[in-house]
PALOVEX-468338 format. One line per field, with one value per residue (C-alpha): residue number from 1; x, y, z; residue in one letter. Coordinates in Angstrom, 1 decimal, decimal comma, always signed. Last residue first. Layout:
# PALOVEX-468338
k <- NUM | ...
u <- X | ...
v <- Y | ...
w <- Z | ...
r <- a | ...
This chain:
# PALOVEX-468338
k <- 485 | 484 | 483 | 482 | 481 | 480 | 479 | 478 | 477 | 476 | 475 | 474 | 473 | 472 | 471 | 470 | 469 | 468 | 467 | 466 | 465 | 464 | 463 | 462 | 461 | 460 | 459 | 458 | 457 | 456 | 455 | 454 | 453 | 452 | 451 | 450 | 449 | 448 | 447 | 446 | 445 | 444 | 443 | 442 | 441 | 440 | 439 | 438 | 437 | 436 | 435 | 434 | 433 | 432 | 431 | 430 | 429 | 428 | 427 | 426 | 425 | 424 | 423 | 422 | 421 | 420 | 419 | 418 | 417 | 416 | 415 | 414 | 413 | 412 | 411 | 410 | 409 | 408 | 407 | 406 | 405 | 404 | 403 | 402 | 401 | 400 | 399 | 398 | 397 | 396 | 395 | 394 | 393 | 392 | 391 | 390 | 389 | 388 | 387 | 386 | 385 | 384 | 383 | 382 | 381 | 380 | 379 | 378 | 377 | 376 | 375 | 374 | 373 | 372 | 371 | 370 | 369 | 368 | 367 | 366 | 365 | 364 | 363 | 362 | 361 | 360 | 359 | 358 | 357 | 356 | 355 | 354 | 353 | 352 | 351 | 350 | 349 | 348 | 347 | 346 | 345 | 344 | 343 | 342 | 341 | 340 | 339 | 338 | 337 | 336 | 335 | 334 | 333 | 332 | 331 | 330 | 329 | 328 | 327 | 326 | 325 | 324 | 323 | 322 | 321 | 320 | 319 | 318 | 317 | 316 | 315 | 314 | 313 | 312 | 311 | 310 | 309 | 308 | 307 | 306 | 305 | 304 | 303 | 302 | 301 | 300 | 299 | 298 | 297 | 296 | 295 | 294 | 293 | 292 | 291 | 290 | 289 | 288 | 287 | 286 | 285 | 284 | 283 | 282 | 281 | 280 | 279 | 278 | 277 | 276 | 275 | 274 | 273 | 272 | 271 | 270 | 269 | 268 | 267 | 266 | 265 | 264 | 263 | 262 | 261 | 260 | 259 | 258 | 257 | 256 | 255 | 254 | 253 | 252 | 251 | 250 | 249 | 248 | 247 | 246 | 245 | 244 | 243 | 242 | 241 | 240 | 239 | 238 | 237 | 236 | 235 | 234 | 233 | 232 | 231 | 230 | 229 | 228 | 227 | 226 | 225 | 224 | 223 | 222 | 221 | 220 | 219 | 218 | 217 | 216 | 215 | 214 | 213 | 212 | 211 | 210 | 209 | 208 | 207 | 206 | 205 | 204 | 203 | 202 | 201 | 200 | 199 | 198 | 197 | 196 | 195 | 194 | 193 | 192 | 191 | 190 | 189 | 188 | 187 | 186 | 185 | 184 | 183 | 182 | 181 | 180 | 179 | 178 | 177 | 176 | 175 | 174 | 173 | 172 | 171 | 170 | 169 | 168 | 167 | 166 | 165 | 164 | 163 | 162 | 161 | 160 | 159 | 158 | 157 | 156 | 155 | 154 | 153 | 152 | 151 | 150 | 149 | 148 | 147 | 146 | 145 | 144 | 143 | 142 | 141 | 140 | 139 | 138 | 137 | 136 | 135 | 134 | 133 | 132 | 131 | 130 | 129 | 128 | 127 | 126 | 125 | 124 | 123 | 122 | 121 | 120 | 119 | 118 | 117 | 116 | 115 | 114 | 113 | 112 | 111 | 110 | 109 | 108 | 107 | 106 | 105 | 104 | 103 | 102 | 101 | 100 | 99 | 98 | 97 | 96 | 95 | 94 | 93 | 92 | 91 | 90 | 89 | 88 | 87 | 86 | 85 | 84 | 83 | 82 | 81 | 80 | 79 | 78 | 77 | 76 | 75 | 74 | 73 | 72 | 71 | 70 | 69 | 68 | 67 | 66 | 65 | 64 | 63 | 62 | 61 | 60 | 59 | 58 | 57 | 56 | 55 | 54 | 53 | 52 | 51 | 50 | 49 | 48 | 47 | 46 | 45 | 44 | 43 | 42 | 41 | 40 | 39 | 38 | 37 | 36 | 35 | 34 | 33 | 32 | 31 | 30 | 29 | 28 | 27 | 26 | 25 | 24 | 23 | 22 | 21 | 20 | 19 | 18 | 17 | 16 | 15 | 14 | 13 | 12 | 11 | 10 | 9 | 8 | 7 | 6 | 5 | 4 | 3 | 2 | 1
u <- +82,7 | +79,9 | +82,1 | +84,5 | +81,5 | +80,7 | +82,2 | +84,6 | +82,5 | +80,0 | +82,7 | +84,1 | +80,6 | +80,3 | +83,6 | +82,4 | +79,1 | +81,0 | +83,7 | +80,8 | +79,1 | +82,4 | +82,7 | +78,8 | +79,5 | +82,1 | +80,9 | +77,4 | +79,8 | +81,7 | +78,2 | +77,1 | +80,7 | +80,0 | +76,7 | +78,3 | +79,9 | +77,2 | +75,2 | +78,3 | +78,6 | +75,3 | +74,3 | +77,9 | +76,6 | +73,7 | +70,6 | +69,9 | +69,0 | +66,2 | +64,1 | +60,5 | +59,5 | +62,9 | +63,4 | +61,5 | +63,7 | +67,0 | +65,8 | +65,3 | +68,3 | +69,8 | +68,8 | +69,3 | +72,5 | +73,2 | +71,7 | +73,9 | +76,8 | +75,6 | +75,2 | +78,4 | +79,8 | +77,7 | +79,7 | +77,2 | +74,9 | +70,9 | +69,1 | +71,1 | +71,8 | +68,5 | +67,5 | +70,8 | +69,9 | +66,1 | +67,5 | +69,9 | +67,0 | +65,1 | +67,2 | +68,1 | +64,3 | +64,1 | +67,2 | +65,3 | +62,1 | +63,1 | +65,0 | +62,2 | +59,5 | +61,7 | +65,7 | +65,7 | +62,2 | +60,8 | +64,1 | +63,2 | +59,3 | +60,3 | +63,1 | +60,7 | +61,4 | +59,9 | +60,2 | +58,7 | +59,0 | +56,8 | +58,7 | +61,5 | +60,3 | +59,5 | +63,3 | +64,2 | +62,2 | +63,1 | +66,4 | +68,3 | +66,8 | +68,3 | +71,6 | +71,1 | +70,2 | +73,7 | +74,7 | +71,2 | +70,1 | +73,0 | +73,3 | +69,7 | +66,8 | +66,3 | +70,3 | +69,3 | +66,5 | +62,4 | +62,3 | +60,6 | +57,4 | +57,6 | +54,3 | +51,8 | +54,7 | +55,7 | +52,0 | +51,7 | +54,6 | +53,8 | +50,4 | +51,4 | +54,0 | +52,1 | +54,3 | +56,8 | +56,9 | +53,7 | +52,3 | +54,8 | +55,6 | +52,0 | +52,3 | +54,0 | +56,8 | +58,7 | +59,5 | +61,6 | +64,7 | +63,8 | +64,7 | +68,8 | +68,9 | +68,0 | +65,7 | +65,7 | +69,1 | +69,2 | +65,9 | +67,6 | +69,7 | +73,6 | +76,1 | +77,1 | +77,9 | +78,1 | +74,5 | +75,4 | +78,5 | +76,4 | +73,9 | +76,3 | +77,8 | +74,3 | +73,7 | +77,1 | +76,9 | +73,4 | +71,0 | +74,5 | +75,0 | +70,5 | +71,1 | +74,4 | +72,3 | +69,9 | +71,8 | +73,3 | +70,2 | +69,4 | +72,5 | +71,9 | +68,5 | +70,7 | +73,0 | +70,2 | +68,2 | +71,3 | +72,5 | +69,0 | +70,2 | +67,8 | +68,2 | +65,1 | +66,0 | +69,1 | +66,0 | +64,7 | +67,8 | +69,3 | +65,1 | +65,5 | +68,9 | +67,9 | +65,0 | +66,6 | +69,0 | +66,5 | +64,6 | +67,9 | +68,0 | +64,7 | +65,1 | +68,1 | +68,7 | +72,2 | +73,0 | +71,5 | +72,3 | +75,7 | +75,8 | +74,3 | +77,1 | +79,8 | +78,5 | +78,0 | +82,2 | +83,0 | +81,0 | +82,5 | +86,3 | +85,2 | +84,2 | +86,4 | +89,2 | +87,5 | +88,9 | +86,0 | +84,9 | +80,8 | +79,2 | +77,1 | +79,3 | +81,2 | +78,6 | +76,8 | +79,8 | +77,9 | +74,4 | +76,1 | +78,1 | +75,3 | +73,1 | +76,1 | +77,1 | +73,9 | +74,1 | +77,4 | +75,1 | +73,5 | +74,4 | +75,5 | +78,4 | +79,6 | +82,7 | +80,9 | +78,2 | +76,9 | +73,3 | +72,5 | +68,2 | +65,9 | +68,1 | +67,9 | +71,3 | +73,1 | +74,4 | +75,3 | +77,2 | +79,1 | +79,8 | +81,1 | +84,5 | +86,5 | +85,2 | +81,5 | +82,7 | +83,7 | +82,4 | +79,0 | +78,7 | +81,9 | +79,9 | +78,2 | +81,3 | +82,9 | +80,3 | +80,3 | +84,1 | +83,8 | +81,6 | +83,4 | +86,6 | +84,7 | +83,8 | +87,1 | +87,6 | +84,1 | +85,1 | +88,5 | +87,0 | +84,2 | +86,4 | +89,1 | +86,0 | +84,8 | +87,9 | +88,4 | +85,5 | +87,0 | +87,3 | +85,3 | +87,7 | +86,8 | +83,3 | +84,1 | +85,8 | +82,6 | +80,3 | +82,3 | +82,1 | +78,5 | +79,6 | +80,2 | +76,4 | +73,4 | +74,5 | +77,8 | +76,2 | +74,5 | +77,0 | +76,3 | +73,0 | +74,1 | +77,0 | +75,0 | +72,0 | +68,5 | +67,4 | +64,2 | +64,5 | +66,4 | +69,5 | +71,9 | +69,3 | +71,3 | +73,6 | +71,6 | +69,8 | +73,2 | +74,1 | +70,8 | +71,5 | +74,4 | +72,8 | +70,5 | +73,1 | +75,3 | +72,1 | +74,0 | +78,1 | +79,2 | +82,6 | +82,8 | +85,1 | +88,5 | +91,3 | +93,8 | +96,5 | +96,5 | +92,3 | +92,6 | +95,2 | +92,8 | +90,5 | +91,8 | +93,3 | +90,0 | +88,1 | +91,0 | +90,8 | +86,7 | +86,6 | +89,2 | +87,6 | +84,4 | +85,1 | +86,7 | +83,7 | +83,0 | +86,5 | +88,1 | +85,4 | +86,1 | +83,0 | +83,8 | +86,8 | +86,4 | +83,0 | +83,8 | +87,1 | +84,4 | +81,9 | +84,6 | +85,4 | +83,5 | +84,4 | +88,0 | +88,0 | +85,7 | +88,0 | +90,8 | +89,0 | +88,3 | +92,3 | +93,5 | +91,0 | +93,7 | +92,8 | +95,6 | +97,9 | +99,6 | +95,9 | +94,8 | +97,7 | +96,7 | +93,3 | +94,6 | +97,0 | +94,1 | +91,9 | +94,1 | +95,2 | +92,0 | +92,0 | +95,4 | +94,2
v <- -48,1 | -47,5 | -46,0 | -49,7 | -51,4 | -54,1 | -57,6 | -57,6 | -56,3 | -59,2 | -62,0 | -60,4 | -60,7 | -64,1 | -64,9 | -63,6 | -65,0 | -68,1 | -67,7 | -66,9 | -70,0 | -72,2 | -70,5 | -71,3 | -74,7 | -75,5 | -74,4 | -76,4 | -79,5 | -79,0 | -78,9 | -82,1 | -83,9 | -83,1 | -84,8 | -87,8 | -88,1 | -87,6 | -90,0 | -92,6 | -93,2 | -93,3 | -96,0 | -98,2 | -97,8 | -97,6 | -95,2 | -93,1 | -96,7 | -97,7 | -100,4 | -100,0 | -97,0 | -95,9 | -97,4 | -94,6 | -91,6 | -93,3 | -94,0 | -90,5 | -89,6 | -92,2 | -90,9 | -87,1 | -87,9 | -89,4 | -86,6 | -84,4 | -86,4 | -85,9 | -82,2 | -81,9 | -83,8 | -81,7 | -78,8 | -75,4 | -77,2 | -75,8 | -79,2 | -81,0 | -78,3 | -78,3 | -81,7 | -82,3 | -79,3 | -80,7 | -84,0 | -82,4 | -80,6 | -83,7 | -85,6 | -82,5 | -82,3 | -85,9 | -85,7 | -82,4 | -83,4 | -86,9 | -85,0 | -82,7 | -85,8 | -87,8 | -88,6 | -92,3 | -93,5 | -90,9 | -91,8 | -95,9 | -94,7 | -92,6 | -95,3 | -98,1 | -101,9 | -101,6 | -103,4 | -102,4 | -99,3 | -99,5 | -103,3 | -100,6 | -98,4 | -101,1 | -102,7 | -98,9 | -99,3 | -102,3 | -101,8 | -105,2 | -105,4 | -102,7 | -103,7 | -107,1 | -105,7 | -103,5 | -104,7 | -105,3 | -101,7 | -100,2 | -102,2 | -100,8 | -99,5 | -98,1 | -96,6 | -92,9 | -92,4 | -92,9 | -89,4 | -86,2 | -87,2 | -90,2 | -91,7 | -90,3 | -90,4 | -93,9 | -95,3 | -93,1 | -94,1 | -97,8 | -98,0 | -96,8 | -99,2 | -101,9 | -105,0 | -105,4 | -108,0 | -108,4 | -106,1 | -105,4 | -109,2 | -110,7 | -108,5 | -110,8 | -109,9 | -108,8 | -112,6 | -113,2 | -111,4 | -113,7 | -117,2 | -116,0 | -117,3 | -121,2 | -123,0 | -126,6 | -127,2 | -124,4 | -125,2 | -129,0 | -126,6 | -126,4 | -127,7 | -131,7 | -129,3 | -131,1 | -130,5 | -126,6 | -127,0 | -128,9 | -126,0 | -123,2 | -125,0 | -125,6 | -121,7 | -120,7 | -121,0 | -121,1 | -119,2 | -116,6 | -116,3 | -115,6 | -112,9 | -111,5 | -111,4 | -109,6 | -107,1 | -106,1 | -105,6 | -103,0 | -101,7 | -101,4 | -99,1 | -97,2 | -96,2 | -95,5 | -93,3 | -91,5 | -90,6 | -88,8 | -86,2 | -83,5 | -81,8 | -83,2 | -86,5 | -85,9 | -85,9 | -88,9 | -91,0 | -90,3 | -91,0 | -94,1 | -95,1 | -94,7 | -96,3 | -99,0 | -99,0 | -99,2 | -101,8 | -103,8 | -102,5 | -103,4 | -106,9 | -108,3 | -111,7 | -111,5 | -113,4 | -111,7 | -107,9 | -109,5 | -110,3 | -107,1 | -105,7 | -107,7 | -106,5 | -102,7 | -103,5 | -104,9 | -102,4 | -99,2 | -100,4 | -101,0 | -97,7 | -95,6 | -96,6 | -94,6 | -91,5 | -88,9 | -86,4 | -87,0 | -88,5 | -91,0 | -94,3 | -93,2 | -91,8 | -95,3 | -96,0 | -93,5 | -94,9 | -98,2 | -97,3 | -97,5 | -100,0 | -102,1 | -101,2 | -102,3 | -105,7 | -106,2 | -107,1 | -110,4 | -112,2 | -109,6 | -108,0 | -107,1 | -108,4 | -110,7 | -111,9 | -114,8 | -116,0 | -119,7 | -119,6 | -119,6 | -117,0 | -118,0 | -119,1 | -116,3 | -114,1 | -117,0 | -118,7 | -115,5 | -115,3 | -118,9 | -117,5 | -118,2 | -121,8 | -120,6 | -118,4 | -120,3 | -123,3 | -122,4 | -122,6 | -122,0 | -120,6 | -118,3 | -116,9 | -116,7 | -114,2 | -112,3 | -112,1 | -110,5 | -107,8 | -106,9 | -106,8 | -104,7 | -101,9 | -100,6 | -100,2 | -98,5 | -96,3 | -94,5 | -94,4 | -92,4 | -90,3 | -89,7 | -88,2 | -86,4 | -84,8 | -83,9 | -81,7 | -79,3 | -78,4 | -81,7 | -82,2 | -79,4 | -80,6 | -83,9 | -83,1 | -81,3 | -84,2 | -86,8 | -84,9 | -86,1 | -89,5 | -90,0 | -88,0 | -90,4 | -94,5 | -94,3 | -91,5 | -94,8 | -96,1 | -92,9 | -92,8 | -97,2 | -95,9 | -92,8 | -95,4 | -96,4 | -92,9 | -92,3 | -88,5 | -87,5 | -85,6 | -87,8 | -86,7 | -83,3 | -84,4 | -85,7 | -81,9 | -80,4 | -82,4 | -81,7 | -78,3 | -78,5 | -80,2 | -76,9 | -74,6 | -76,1 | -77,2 | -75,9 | -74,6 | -71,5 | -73,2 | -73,8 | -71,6 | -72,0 | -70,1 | -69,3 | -71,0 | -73,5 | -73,1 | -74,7 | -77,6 | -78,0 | -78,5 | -81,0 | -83,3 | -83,5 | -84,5 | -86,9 | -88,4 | -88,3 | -90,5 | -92,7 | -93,8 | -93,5 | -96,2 | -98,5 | -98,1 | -102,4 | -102,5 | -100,9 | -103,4 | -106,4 | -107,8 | -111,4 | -110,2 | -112,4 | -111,0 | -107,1 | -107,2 | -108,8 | -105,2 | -103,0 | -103,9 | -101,7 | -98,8 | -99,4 | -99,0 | -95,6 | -94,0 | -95,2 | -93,4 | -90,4 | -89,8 | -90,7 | -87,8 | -85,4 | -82,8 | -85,6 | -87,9 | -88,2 | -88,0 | -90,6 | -92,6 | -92,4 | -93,4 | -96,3 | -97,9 | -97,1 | -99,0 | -101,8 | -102,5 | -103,8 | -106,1 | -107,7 | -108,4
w <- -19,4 | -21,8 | -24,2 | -24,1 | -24,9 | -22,3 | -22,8 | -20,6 | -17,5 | -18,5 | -18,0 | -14,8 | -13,4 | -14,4 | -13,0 | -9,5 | -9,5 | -10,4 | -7,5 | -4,9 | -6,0 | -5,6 | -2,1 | -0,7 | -2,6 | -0,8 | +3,0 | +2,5 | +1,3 | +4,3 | +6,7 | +4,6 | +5,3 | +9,4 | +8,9 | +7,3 | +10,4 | +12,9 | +11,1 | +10,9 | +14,2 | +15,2 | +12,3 | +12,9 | +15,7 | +18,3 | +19,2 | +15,7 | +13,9 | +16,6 | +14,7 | +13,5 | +13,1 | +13,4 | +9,8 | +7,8 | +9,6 | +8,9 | +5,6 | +4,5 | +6,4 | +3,9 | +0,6 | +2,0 | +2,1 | -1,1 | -3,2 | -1,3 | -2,4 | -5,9 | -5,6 | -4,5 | -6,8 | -9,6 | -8,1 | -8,6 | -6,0 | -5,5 | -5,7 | -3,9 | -1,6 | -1,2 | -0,5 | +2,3 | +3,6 | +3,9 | +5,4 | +7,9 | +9,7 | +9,9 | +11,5 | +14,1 | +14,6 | +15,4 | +18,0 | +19,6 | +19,5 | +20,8 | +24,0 | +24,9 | +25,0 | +27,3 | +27,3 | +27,6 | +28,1 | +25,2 | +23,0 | +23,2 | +22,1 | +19,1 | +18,5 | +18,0 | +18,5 | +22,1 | +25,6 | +29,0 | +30,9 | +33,1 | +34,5 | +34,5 | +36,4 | +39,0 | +39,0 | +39,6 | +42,4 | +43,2 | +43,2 | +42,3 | +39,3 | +37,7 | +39,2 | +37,8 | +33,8 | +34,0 | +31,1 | +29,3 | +30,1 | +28,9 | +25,4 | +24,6 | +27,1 | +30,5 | +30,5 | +31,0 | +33,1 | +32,9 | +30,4 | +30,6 | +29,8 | +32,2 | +32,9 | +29,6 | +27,5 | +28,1 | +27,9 | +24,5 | +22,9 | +23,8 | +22,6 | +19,5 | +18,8 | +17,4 | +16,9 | +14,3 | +11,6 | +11,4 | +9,3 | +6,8 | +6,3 | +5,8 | +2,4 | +0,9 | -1,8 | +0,9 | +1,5 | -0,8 | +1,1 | +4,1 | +1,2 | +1,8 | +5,5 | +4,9 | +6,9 | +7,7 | +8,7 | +10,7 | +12,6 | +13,2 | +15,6 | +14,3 | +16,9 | +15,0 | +11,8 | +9,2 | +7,8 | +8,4 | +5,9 | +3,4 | +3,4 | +3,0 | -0,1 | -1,4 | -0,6 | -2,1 | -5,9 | -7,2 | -4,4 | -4,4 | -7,8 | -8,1 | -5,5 | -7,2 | -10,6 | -8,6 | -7,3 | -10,5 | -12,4 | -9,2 | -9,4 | -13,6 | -12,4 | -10,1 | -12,8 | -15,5 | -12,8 | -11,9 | -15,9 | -16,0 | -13,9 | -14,9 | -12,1 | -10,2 | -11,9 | -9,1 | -6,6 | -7,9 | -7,9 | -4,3 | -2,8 | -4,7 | -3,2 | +0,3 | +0,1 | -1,7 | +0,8 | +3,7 | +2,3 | +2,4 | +6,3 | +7,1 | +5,8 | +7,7 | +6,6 | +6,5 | +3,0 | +0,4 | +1,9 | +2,1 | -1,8 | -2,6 | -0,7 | -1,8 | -5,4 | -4,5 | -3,9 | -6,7 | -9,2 | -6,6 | -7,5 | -11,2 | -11,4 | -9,7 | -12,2 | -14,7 | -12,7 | -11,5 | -14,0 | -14,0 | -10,3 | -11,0 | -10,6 | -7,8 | -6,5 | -6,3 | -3,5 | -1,1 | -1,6 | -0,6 | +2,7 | +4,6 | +4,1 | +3,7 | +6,8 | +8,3 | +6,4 | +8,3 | +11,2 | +9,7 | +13,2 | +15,8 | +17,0 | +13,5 | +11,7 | +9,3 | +11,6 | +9,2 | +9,5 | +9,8 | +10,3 | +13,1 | +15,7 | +19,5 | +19,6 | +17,8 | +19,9 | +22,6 | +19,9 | +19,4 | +22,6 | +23,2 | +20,9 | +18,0 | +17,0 | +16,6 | +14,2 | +11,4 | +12,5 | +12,2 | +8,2 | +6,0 | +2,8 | +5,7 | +7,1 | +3,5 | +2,7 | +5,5 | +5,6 | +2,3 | +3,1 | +6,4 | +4,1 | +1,2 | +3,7 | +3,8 | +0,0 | -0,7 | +3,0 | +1,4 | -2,4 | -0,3 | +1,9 | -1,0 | -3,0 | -0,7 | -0,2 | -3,5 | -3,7 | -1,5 | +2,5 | +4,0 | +7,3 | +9,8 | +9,2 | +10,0 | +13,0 | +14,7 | +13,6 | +14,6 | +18,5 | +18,9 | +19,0 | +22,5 | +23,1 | +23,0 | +22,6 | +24,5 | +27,1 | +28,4 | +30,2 | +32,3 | +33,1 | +33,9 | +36,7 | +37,9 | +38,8 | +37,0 | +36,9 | +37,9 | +39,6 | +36,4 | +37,8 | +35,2 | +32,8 | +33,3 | +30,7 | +27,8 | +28,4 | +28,0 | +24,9 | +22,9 | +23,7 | +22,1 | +19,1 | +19,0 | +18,9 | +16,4 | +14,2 | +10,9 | +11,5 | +12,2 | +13,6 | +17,8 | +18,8 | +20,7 | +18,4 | +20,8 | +19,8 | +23,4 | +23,4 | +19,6 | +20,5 | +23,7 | +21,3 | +19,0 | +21,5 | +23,7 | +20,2 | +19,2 | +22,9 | +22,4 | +19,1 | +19,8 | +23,6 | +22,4 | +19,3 | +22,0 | +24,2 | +24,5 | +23,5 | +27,0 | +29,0 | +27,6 | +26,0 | +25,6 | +24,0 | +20,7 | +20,8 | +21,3 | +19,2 | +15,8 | +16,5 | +16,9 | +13,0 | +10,9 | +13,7 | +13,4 | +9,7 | +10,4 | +13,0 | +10,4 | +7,3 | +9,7 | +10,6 | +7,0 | +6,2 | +8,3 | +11,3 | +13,6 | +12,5 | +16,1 | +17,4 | +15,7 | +16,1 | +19,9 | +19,8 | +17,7 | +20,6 | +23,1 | +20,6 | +19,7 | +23,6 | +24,7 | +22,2 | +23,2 | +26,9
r <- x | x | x | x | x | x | x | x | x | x | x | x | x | x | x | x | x | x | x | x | x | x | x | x | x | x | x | x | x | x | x | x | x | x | x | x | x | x | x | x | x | x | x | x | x | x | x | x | x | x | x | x | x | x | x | x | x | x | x | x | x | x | x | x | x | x | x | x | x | x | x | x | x | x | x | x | x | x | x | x | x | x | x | x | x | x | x | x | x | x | x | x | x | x | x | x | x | x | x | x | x | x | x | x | x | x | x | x | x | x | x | x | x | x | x | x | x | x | x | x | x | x | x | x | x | x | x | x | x | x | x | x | x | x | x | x | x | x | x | x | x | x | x | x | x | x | x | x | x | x | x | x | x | x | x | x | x | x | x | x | x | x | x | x | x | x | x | x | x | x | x | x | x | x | x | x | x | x | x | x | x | x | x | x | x | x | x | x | x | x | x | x | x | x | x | x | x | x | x | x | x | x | x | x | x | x | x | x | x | x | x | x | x | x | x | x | x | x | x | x | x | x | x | x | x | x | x | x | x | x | x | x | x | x | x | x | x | x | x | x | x | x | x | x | x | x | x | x | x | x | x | x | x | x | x | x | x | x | x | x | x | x | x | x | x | x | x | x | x | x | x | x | x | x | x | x | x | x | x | x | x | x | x | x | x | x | x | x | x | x | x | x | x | x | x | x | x | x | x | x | x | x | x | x | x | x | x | x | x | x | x | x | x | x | x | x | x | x | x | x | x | x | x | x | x | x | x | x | x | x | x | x | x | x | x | x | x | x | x | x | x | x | x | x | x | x | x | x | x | x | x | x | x | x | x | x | x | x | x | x | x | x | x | x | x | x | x | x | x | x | x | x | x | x | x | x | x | x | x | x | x | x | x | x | x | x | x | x | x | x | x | x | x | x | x | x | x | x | x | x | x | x | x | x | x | x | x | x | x | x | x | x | x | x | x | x | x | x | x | x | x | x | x | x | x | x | x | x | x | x | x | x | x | x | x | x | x | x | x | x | x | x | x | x | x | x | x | x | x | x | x | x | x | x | x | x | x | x | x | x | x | x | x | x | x | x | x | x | x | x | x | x | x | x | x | x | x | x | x | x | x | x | x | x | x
């Protein structure tokens, strides 16, 4: 099949390009569209772990070029030690005495260590300001195509995905309103890139000395993503971004960055001009389409997809929307401390969902188990109370470097990236309350990624602050009396 092909074919580019950004920006073009090959393929096996498949042949390629010139060591970046552990304990949960099967412990490795590697790479990649620059100007443009499919999707109505493949209807049968997938796996999915990719493009905007070209690019695109906040219907990620972006604008404050506040205050204006474009423009559009439609559910005709983003005004929302988790944590921890097996929850557990069943053991375990929206309880099934800690104190870890090297930077890029960073591990860590973001992609993905760009921007400003202690010094020298010299 044709979709199989794209991702062996790219996994070999990648490594014909090799330590280059052009490498990252197509790991990341491929990632905003895995989701699209998986439906049209009816989950083929090869695109279901596409992104692995890139993502560990560039990783095997790039260190057995290091053993082959002798230079195999891991680089002094943050958390090294402790993320390998991480690994090793992910890997002996293949022992774990409740483990649904070798076959599902080790599907699951997609969601817990494949990705692991991005962080590695991108380190190797962030070597001067520049590059995060040609990263983010890289991901605004790439991002705009999921953005804009989203939006035509849902002018078009049904038909313009229904048509493609049954598996997208079967994604989206049990929603209540019309959402568009854009290129994601599920219905309103391209609102999680959008989440993500946001707080980057605002640097554009903040950051002082970039090209005036920047601008418009980043205007467009924080537009498209406004627009496909408006149209998903996926609340915690919108809340996420404005998390995200708060936490970006208070801490530049913090260095009397008063140009960040201004900026994020006209994205805000921006957003809701897009919102009110969108109720004016495209929902009657939307809403003709879904009245032709002989397949839409009378639900669909009733209910439109851009009226959830109102709702956060009650405050019925917060407290319903996800159910008590408490209970959960603590049931799970009390029975299996040290994890119920790889593969008990996520995309794992719903492949292989026969074979679990089919033991009853296993089949029992699971029943334990049960369901959750949280990832402190998903992480406690998966890898137990050692793996969360570690995973949560990873988070964490990255979100104070990301504070103070915001607050510390010589670069004001730097600083702004860092800004941006900490704006979305703050999110990351408010939304697995109720959500899992750090168990599935694009979130995974690009964690471990942007993780990587923090270490680089730790090694920059560590020179650039050696070079102005340097000049400074030189400066003094010269102006000393000659006698005193």
């Amino acid at each position: 099949m044709i979709y199989a092909v794209i991702p062996l074919v790219l996994a070999v580019v990648c490594v014909w390009l090799g330590r280059r950004m052009g490498t990252a920006l197509l790991i990341m073009a491929y990632l905003c569209l895995e989701g699209f090959f998986k439906l049209l393929s009816n989950y083929n096996t090869v695109v279901h772990v596409g992104l692995d498949i890139i993502v560990l042949t560039l990783a095997g390629y790039l260190t057995l070029e290091a053993i082959v010139e002798r230079r195999a060591h891991l680089d002094a970046l943050p958390w090294t030690k402790l993320i390998l552990v991480y690994a090793v304990w992910v890997v002996l949960q293949l022992m774990n005495p409740f483990s649904p099967g070798l076959l599902m412990s080790l599907g699951a490795f997609k969601v817990h260590l494949t990705m692991i590697p991005l962080y590695f790479i991108a380190a190797s990649l962030f070597r001067e300001p520049r590059d995060i620059v040609r990263f983010i100007v890289g991901m605004t443009i790439i991002v705009m195509l999921p953005y804009t499919v989203a939006l035509a999707q849902y002018v078009l109505g049904p038909s313009s995905v229904l048509d493609l493949s049954p598996r997208f209807w079967q994604n989206i049968s049990y929603y209540h309103e019309w959402r568009p997938f854009g290129t994601s796996a599920v219905p309103g999915g391209t609102a999680v890139l959008a989440f993500l990719v946001t707080p980057l493009t605002l640097i554009l905007f903040v950051a002082p000395g970039l090209r005036g070209s920047y601008k418009p690019l980043a205007a467009v695109s924080m537009a498209l993503a406004a627009g496909t906040f408006v149209v998903s219907g996926v609340r915690q990620v919108f809340l996420g971004c404005l998390l995200a972006v708060l936490v970006m604008a208070v801490l530049m404050m913090s260095r009397r960055g008063g140009r960040t506040a201004v900026v994020a205050a006209v994205a805000l204006v921006l957003g809701f001009g897009v919102f009110t474009a969108v109720q004016t423009y495209l929902r009657p559009i939307a809403t003709e389409a879904i009245a032709r439609d002989p397949r839409a559910p009378q639900i669909w005709r009733e209910r439109d997809v851009t009226t959830r983003l109102g709702t956060l005004s009650a405050g019925g929302t917060y407290t319903s929307s996800r159910a008590n988790p408490i209970p959960t944590i603590l049931n799970r921890t009390r029975k299996y401390p040290f994890g119920a097996g790889l593969g008990r929850t996520g995309s794992a557990k719903g492949t292989y969902e026969r074979e679990i069943a089919a033991n009853p053991q296993s089949a029992q375990v699971q029943a334990d188990v049960g369901w959750s929206d949280n990832y402190f309880a998903d992480m406690i099934a998966e890898v137990g109370l050692p793996g969360l800690v570690m995973l949560t104190t990873i988070l964490l870890g990255m979100l104070v470097n990301a504070v103070s090297l915001t607050r510390r930077a010589v670069d004001p890029l730097v600083a702004v990236s860092a800004a941006a960073l900490a704006g979305l591990y703050a999110s990351i860590l408010a939304m697995s309350w109720g959500s899992q973001p750090l168990l599935g992609n694009p979130i995974t993905a690009l964690f471990w990624f942007l993780s990587g760009m923090l270490a680089g921007m730790r090694e920059m400003d560590a020179k650039a602050a050696a070079a102005y202690d340097d000049e400074s010094d030189a400066e003094e020298r010269d102006l000393q009396p000659a006698f005193t010299r």
